[in-house]
C-alpha positions, -999 to +999 in steps of 0.1 A: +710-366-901+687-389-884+658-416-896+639-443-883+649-476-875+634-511-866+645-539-850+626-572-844+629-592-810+607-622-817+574-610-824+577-579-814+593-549-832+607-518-819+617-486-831+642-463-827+656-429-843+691-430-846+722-414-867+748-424-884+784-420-876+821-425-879+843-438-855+880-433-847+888-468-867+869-449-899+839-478-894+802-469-899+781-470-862+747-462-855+743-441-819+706-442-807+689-411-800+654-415-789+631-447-782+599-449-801+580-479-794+563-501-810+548-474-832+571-449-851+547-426-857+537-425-823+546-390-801+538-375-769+537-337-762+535-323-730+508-299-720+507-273-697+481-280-668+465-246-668+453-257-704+441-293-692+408-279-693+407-259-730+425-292-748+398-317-729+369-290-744+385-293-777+391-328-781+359-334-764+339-318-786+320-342-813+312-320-839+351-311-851+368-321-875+410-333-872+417-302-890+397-277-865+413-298-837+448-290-850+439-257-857+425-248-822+452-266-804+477-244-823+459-214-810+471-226-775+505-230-786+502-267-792+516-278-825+510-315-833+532-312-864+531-322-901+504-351-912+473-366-904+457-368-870+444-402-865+442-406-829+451-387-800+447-392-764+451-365-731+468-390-705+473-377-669+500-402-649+492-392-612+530-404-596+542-375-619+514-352-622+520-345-654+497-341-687+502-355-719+489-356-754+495-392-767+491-388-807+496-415-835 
């Protein structure tokens, strides 16, 4: 089982998802299993660039509400998961030419 933890370098505080474990000696470790910023409820989901266009419409569009939004981005097979949609962004990074939906 996994959960979320923090860990403070001077100002700044990081967080990480991790898991328990036992190790030959019988001690208690944590191994690190994803990297999650400086927000933990922070998550990216990629998007397929044929729908670039569709999620841009969608998220575009000033009259909906976060509920319709999740709704109509689950009609293209995009599930944001469980809770509240706050914010989220459709980033491009060139180098890669990929498409991302940035959601905290």
């Amino acid at each position: 089982m996994s959960y979320i933890r923090s860990k403070r370098f001077g100002t700044k505080v990081y967080y990480y998802r991790v898991e328990g474990y036992r190790d030959k000696d019988g001690k208690v470790r944590q191994r690190v299993l994803e990297y999650l910023g400086t927000s933990p409820n922070h998550r990216e989901i990629p998007v397929d660039p044929s729908l670039a266009g569709a999620v841009a419409e969608t998220l575009m569009s000033g009259r909906k509400s976060p509920t319709e939004i999740k709704a109509a981005l689950k009609k293209m097979d995009i599930d944001l998961g469980p809770g509240e949609l706050k914010e989220i962004h459709l980033v491009f990074n060139p180098p890669l030419r990929t498409l991302t939906l940035c959601i905290n």
